[in-house]
N, C-alpha and C positions, 0 to 999 in steps of 0.2 A: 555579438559579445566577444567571440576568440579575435576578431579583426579589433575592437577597444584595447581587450587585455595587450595584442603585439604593438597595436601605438604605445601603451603603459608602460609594456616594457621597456620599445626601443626610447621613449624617452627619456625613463631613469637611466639608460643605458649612456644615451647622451650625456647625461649630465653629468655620470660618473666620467667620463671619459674625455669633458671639459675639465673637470675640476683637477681629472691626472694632469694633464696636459699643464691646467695653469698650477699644480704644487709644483710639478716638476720644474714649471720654469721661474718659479718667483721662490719659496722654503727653499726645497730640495739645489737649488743650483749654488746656493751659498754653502753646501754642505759637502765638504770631500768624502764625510764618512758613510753619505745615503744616496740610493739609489732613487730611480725615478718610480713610479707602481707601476711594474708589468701590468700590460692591459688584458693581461689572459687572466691575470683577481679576481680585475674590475669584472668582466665578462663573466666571469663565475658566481660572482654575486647576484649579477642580474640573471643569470640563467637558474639558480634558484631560488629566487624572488617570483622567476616565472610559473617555476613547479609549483612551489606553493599556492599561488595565489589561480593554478589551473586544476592541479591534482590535490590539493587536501582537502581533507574530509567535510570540513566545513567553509563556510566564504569565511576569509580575514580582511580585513578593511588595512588599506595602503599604508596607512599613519602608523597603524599600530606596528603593523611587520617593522617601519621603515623605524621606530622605536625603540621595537626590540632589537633590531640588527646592532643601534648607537649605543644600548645598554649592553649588549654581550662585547660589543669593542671596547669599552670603557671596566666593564667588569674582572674583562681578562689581563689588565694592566697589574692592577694590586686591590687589596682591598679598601681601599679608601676615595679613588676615583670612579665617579658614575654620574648617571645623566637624570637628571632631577626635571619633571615637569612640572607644569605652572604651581600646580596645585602642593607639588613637593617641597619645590622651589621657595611658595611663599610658606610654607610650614619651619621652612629654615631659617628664614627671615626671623619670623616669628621666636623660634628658640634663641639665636644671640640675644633676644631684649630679656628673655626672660621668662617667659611666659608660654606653654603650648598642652595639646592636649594628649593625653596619656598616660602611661605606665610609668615613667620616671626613670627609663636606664638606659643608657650609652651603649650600643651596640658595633661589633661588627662582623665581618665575615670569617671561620677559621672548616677547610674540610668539606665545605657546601652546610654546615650550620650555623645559627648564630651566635656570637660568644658575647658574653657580658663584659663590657670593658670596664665598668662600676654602675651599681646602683646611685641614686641619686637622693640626697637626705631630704626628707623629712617625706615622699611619695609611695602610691601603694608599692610599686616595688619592694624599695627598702624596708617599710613597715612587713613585709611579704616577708623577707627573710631572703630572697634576691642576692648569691653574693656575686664579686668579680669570679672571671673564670668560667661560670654556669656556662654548659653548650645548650640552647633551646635546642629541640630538636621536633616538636610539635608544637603549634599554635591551636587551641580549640584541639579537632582532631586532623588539622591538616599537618601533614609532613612539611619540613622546611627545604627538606635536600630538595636542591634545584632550582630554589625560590632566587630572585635575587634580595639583595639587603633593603633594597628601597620597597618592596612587596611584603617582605616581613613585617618592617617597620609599617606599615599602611594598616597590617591585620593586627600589631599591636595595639595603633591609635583608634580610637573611637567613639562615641559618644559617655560625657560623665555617669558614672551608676550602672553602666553596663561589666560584665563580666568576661574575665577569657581565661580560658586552664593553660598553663605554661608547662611543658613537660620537659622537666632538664636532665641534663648526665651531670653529676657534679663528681668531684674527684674525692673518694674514701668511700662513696656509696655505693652498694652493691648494688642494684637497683633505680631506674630513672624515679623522679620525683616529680610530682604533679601536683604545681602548684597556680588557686586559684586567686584572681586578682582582682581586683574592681577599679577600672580604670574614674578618672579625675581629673579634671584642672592643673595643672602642673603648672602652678608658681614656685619658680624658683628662685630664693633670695640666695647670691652668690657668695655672700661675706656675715660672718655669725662670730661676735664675739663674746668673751665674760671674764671677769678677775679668778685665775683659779685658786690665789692667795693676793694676800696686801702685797703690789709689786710686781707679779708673777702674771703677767697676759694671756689670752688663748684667742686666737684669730683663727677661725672656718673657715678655707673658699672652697664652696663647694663646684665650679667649674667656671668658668672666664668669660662673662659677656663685657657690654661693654661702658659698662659703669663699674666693672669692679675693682681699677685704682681706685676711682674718686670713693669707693665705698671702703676701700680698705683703710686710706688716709683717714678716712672718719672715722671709722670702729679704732684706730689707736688713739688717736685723738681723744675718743671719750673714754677710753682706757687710762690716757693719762690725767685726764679730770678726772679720779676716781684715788689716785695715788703714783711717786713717782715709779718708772717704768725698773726694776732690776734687769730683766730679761723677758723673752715673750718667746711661745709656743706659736709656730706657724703650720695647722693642720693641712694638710693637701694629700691626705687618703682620701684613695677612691675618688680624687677630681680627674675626668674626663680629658681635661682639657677647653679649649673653645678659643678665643679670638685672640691673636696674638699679640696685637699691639699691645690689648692687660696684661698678659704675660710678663710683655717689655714695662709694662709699667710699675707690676709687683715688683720684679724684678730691681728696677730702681727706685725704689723705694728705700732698699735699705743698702743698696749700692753707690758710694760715692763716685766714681770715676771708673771708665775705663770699656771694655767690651760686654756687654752681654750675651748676646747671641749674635750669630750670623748665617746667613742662608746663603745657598749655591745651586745655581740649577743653568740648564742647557741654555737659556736665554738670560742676558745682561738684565734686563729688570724681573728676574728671579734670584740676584744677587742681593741680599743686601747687608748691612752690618749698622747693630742696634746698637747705642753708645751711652753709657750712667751719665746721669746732669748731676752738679752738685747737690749733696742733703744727702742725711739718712735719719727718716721718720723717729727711727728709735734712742740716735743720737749715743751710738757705739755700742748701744748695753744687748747681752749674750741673745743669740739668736736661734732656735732650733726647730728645724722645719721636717715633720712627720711626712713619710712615703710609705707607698707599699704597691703592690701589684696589678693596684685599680688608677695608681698617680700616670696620669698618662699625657704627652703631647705638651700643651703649656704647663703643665706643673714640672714637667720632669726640666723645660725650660730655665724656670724658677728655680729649681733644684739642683739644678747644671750651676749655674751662673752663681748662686749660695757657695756653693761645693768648690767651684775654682778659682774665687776671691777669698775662701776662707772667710767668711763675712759670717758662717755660721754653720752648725754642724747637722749634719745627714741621718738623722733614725728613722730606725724601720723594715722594711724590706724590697727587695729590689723592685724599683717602679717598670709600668708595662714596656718601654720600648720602643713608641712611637716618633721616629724622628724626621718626620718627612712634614712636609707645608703644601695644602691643599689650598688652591686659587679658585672661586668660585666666578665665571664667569657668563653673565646672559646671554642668553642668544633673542633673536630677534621678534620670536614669537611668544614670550616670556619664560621658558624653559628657561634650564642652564644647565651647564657643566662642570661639574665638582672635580678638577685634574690634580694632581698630584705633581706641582711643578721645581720642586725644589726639596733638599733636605737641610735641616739645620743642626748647627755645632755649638758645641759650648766654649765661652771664652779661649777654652786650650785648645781647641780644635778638637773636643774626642764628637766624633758620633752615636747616637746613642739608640740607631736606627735597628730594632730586634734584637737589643743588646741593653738599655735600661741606666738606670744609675743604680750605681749602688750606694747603700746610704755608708758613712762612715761611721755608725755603728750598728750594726746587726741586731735588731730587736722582733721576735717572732709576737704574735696576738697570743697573750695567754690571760686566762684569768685565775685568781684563787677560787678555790675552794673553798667551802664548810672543810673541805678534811684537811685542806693546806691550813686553814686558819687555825683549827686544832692544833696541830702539829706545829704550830708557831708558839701556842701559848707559852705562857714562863710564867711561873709564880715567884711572887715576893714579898716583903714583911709582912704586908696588910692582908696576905693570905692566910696567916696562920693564926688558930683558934685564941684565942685568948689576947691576942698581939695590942699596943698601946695606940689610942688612937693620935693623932697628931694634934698638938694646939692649936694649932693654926686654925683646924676647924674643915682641911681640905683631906679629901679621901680619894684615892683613884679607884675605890671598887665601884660594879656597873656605869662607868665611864659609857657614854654614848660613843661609837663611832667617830676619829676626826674626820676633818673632807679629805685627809691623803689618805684612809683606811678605804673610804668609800671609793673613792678615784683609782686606787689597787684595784678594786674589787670590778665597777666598771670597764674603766679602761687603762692596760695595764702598762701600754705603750704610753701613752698623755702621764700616767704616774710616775713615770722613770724619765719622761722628758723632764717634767717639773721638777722632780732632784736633777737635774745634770747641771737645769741652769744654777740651782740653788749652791752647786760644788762650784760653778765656774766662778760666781759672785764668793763663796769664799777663798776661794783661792786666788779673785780677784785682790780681796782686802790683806790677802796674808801676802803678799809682793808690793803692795803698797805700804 
């Protein structure tokens, strides 16, 4: 057995010691800034390769060690690059189309726990109360610290109708929160629209797969079968993110001409530069696209490119931050590699990598009150005892609710978007 294990070793030893040999002479020689790998590394790797696989406590099988070694290399880049096996691999797959199984929230790594980058609409998450932000910090009763993200994620997903306690730190709570879930079918439709008034649009994308131009060009589309467009709400709270080229697509949508995005990374085809085609969906009229802390990656894209064409105006609060472009690519056994090959700019060249958009106008989540609504009221004529009733025959006493009283009340960010466009279309008419 110890005469197996030192072929074992000295084979991996080999090979590591081929493959320095061949970086060093094929990468590394076109690089004035990098060195070849000391081979005293390589040898330290396999010399605890060897320990392990002679002195730990338990036998590990070759694959798994040789796994973990590629996830802790991958791990310790940033949080966004790591090694996805088959089975993770095709879970990925799976989620760009649409469809996967679970909890419903976008995660990643902050500390050694997990952090909520946004809940996901209409999934038990969100139904959960799940906000951006949340640190997991237990699964069930297992601790996270330590975990990597693709293990977390593994113990979140699982079969539909089953249950898992989520134990978070959330920020204002003295106390972690333990919250239980019952995992689901995670369909998720990326584009959700409605008329929020005759004229007045409201377009969802709740994260970027890769139908979500073609679905967004429809939801306006039947928007404007409905009535013509004054202006539209474009919601992108709490979108994730997801596949770029929708991004690029949103993006020119309502963009005529000119840069959208561009990306730069150590290799020439990690370069590239996205460019508007003629059109705009909306055909000029006021544009205002909701952010906040959960808009991450392709929305803040979108958001960017909005923001530096002036093509339409920024509410909200400052989106996550993520400005960097993950390349997923196979390996040979069907695994892959999720790497972090590039970052991306917006039209002006700003980055927005741990740093975010800011919206151009600063709108925090509030809602009214019963006590704020009090404190609003005002009386007049038809208040006072005795007062004349009108001929007309019209009364505004017990007035139900309008839908802008209700949309206050709901959502108070989508309420003040809807007035802004409403100010810009008059202000439009008082200059013409």
């Amino acid at each position: 057995m110890l005469q197996n294990l030192r072929t074992s070793t000295w084979f991996l030893s080999g090979i590591l010691l081929g493959l320095s040999l061949a970086v060093g002479h094929s990468v590394y020689a076109l690089k004035d800034d990098e060195k070849q790998i000391p081979f005293e590394d390589l040898q330290a790797f396999t010399e605890v390769f060897s320990k392990v696989k002679s002195d730990y406590v338990e036998s590990v099988d070759d694959k798994k060690l040789i796994e973990d070694a590629i996830r802790g290399m991958l791990n310790g880049l940033d949080p966004h690059s790591a090694f996805l096996n088959t089975s993770e691999f095709s879970d990925l797959k799976i989620g760009t189309t649409g469809q996967f199984g679970g909890l419903g929230i976008e995660v990643g790594m902050e500390n050694g726990f997990v952090k909520v980058i946004s809940p996901i609409d209409d999934t038990p998450a969100s139904r959960a109360g799940i906000q951006a932000s949340d640190l997991i910090i237990k699964l069930d009763d297992k601790s996270v610290k330590g975990m990597t993200l693709n293990d977390a994620v593994k113990l979140m997903r699982g079969k539909p109708n089953t249950d898992i306690d989520l134990t978070i730190v959330r920020e204002g709570e003295a106390k972690p929160l333990v919250i239980k879930i019952t995992r689901e079918i995670i369909r998720v439709k990326s584009v959700k629209n409605r008329m929020l008034e005759p004229g007045y649009g409201y377009v969802r994308i709740t994260n970027f797969q890769s139908r979500t131009t073609t679905d967004l060009l429809k939801a306006i589309s039947d928007l404007q079968k409905q009535a013509q467009l004054k202006g539209m709400v474009l919601d992108l709270r709490n979108n994730p993110g997801g596949v770029l080229n929708d991004a690029v697509g949103v993006s020119d949508a309502f963009i005529n001409d000119g840069l959208i995005v561009y990306t730069e990374g150590r290799l020439d085809d990690s370069s590239h530069r996205y460019l508007a085609t003629p059109g705009d969906s909306l055909n000029g009229a006021p544009l205002v696209v909701l952010i906040n802390g959960g808009s991450a990656s392709a929305s803040e894209i979108v958001a960017g490119a909005v923001q530096d064409h002036k093509r339409g105006i920024i509410m909200g609060t400052k989106s996550f931050g993520k400005g960097s472009v993950q390349t997923i690519q196979e390996l040979r056994n069907g695994s892959a590699v999720k790497l972090t090959t590039a970052r991306y700019f917006t039209p002006k060249g700003r980055s927005i990598q741990a740093k975010g958009i800011e919206p151009d106008i600063q709108l925090s989540t509030v809602k009214l009150s019963e006590k704020d609504e009090k404190a609003r009221e005002t009386y007049s004529e038809s208040d006072l005892e005795g007062s004349l009733s009108n001929p007309n025959g019209d009364s505004d006493g017990n007035v139900k609710k309008s839908n802008g009283e209700e949309l206050a009340q709901s959502d108070f960010q989508l309420y003040e978007a809807l007035n802004l466009l409403k100010g810009l279309n008059i202000l439009s008419d008082m200059v013409q």
